[in-house]
Backbone as CSV, one residue per row, in Angstrom:
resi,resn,N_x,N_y,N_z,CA_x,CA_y,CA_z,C_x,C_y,C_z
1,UNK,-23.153,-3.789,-1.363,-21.723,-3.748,-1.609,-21.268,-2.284,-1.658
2,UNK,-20.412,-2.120,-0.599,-19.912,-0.757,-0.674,-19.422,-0.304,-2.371
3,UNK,-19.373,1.245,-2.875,-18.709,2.351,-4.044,-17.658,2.272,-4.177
4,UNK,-16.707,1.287,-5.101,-15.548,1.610,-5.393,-15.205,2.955,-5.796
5,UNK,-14.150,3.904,-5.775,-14.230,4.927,-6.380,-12.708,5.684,-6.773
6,UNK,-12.480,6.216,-7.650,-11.233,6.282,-8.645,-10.047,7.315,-7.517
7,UNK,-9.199,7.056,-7.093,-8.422,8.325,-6.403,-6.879,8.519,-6.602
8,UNK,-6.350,9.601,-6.672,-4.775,9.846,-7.193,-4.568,10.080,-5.683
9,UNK,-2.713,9.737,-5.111,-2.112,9.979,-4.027,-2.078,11.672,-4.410
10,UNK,-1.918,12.346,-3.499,-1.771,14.064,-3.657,-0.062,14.653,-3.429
11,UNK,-0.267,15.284,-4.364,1.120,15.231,-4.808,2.355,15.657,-3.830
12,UNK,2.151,15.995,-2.410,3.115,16.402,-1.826,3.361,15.130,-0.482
13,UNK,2.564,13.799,-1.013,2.657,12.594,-0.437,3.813,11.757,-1.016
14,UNK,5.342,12.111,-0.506,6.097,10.668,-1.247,6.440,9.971,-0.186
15,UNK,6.925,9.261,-0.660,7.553,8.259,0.768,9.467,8.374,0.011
16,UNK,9.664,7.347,1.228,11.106,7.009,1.193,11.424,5.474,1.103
17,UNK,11.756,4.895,0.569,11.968,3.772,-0.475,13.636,3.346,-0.353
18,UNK,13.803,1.895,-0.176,15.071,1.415,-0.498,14.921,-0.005,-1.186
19,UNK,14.907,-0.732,-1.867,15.197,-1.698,-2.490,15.845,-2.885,-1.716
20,UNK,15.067,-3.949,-1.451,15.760,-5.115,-0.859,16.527,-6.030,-1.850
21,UNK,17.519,-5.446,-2.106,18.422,-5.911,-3.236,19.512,-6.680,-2.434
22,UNK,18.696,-7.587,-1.333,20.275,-8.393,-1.140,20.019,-10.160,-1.266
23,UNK,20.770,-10.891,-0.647,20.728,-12.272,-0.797,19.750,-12.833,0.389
24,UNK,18.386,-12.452,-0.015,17.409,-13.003,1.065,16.291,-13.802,0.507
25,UNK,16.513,-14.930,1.258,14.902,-15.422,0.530,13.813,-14.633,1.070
26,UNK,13.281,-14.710,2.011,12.147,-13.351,2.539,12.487,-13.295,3.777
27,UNK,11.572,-12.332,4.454,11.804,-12.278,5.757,10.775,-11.995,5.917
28,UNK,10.256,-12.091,7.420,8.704,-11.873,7.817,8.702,-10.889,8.986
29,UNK,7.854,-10.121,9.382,7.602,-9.412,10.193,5.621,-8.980,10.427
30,UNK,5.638,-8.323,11.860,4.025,-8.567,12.172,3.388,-7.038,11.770
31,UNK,2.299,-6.889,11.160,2.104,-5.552,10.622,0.571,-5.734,10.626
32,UNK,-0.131,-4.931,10.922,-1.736,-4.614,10.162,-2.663,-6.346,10.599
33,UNK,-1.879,-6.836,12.357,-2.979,-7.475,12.689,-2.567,-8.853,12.097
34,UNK,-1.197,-9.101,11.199,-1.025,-10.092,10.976,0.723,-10.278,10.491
35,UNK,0.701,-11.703,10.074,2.259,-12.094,9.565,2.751,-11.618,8.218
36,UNK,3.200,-10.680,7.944,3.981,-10.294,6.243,5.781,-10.676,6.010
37,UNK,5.181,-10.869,4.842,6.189,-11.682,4.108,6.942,-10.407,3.120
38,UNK,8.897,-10.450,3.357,9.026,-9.760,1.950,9.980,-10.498,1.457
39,UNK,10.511,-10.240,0.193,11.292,-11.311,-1.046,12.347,-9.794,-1.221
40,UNK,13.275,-11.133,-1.348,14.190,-10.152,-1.961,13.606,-9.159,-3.720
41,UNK,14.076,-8.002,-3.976,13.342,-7.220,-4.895,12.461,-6.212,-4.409
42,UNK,11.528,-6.522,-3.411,11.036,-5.967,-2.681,11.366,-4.559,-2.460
43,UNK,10.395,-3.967,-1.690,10.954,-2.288,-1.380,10.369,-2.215,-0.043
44,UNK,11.534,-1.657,0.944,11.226,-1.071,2.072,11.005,0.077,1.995
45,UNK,9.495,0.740,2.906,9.178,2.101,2.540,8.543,2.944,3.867
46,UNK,9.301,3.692,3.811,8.719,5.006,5.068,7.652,5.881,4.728
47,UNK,6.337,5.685,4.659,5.744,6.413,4.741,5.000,7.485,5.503
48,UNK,5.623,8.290,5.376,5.151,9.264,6.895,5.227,8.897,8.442
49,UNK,6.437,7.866,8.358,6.893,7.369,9.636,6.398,5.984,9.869
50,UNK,5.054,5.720,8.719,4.620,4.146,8.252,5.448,3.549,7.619
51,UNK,6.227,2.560,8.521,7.350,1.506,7.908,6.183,0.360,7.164
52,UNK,6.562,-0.295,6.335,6.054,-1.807,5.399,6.901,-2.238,4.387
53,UNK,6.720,-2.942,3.883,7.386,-3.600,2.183,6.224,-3.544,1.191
54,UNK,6.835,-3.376,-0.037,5.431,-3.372,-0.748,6.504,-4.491,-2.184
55,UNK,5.724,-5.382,-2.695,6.184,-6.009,-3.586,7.105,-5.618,-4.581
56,UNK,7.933,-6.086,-5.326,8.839,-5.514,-6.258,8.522,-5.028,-7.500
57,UNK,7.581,-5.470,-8.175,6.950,-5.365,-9.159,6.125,-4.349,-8.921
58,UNK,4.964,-4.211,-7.702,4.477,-3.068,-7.886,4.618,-1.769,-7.514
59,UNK,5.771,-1.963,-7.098,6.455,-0.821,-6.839,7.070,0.197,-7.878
60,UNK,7.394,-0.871,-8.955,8.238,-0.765,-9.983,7.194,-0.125,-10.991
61,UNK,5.627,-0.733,-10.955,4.647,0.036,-11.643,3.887,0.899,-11.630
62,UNK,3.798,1.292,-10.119,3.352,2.472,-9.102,3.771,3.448,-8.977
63,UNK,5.657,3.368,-8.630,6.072,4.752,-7.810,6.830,4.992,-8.608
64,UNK,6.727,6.520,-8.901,8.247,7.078,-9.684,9.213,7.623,-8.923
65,UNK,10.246,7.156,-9.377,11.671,8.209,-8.515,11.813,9.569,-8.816
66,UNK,11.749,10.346,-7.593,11.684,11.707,-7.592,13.416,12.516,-7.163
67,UNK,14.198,11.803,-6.521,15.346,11.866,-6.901,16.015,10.582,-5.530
68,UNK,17.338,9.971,-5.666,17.569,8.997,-4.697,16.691,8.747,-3.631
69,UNK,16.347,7.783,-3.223,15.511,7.501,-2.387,13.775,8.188,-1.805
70,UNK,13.409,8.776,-3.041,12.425,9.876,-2.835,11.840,9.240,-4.225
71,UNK,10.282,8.713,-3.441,9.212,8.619,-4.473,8.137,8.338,-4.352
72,UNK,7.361,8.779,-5.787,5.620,9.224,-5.440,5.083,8.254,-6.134
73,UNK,4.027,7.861,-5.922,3.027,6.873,-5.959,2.384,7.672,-7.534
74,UNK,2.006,7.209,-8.386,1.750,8.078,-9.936,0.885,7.578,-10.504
75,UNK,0.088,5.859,-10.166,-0.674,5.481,-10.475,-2.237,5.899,-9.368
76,UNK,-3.822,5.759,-10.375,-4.058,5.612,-9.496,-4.736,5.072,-8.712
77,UNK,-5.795,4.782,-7.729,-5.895,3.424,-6.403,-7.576,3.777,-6.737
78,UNK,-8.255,2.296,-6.761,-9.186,2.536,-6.420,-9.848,2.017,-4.927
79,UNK,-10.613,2.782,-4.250,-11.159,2.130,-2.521,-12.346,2.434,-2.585
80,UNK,-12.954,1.698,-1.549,-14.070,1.849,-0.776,-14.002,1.474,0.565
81,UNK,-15.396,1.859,1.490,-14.707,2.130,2.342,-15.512,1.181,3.373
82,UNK,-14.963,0.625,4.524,-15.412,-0.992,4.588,-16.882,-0.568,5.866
83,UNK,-17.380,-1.318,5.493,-18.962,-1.308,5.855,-19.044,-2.423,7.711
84,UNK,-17.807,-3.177,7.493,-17.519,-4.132,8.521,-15.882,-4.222,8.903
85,UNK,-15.756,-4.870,9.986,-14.661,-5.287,10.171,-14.097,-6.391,9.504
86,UNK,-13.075,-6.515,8.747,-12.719,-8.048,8.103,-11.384,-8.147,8.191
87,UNK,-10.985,-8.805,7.167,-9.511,-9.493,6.696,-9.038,-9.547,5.417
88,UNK,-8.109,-9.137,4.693,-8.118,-8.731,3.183,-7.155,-9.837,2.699
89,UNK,-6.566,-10.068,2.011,-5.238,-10.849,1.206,-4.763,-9.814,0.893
90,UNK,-2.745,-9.665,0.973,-2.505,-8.857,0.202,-1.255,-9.551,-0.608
91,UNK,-0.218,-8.722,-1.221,0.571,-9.893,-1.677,1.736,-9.712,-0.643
92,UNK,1.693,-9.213,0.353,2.575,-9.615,1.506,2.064,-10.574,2.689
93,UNK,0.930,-10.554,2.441,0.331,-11.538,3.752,-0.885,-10.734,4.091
94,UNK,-1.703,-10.591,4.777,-2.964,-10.555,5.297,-3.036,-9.263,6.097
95,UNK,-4.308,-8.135,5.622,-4.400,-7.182,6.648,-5.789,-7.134,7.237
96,UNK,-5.919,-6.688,8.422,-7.016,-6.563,9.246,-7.448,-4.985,9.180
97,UNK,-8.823,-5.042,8.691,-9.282,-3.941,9.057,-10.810,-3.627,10.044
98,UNK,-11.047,-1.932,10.143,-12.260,-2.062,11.162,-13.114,-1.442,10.152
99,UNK,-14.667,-1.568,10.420,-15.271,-1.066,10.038,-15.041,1.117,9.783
100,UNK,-15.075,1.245,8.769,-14.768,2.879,8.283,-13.319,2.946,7.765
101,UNK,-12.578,1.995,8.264,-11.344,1.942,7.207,-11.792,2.088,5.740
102,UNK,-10.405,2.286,4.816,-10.478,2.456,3.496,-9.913,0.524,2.965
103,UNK,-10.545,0.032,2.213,-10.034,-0.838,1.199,-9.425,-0.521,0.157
104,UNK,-8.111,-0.934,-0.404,-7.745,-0.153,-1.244,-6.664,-1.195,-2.444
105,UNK,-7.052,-0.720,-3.592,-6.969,-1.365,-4.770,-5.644,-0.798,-5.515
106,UNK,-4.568,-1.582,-5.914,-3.732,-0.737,-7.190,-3.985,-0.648,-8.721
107,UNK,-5.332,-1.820,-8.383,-5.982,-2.189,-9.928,-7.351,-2.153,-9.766
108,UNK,-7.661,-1.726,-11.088,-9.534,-1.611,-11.089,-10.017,-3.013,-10.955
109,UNK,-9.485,-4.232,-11.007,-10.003,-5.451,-11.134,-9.897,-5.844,-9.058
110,UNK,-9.095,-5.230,-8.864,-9.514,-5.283,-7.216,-8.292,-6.813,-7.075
111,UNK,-7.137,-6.830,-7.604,-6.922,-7.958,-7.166,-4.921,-7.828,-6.528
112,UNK,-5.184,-6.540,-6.189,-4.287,-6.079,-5.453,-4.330,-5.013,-4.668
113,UNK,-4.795,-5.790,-3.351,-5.418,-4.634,-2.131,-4.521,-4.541,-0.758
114,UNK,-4.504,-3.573,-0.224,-4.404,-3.287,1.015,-5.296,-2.523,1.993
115,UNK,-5.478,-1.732,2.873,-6.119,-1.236,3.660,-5.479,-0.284,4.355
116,UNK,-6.567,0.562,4.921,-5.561,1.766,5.781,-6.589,2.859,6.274
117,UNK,-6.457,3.331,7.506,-7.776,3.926,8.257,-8.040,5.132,7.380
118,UNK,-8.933,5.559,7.799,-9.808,6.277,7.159,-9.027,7.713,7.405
119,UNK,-8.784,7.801,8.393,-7.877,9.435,8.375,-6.170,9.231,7.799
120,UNK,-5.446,8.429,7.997,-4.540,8.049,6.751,-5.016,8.338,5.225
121,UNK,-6.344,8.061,4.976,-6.400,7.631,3.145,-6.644,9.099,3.091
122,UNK,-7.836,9.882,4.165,-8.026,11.102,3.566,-7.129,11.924,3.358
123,UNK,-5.587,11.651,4.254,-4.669,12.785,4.003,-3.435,12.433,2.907
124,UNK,-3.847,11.406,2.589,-2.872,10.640,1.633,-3.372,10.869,0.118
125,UNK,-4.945,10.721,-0.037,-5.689,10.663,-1.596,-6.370,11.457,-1.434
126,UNK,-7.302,11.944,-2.754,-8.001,12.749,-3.174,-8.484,12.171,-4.430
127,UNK,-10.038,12.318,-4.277,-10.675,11.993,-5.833,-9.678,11.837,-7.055
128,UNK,-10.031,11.051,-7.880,-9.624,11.341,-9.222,-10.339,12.011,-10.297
């Protein structure tokens, strides 16, 4: 079993963030090899030109606002780094990854993951 291991986003990594604050039940779109789902609450987010949604809640426990529409990720992620090619759960719907991608956790219990290649995570995190 691949090394989970503790890592903070680096601090000159924010994204750009808007709030799906309107009258939607969800909407779906194709991302990371599969079908994702977002709910209203939700947050649409630009990351370094990486469009996604990330849930409402953990957004809300993750990222701090750095001023309107500007914010950093403050919690931090634990990953390892995948030994095979697979398929993850996330709470938007399902991501595909390849072998040397990063797996990646918002909780030490591992039960909120996503994924993301290996030269993304290195320029995004750094040890904790």
């Amino acid at each position: 079993m691949p090394r989970r291991r503790k890592y903070r986003r680096k601090a000159n990594q924010f994204v750009i963030a808007t709030r799906l604050d309107l009258a939607i039940e969800r909407f779906e779109y194709r991302k990371w090899g599969a079908r994702q789902r977002a709910k209203r609450g939700d947050w649409l987010v630009d990351n370094a030109g990486d469009v996604y949604t990330v849930d409402g809640k953990v957004f809300a426990r993750t990222y701090k606002r750095l001023r309107p529409g500007i914010f950093v990720k403050t919690t931090p992620v634990w990953a390892e780094v995948a030994s095979k090619a697979g398929v993850i759960k996330t709470k938007e719907g399902e991501s595909r990854y390849r072998k040397g991608d990063y797996i990646v956790y918002n909780d030490r219990a591992g039960t909120d993951a996503y994924c993301m290649s290996a030269s993304r995570f290195r320029a995004t995190y750094k040890p904790a």
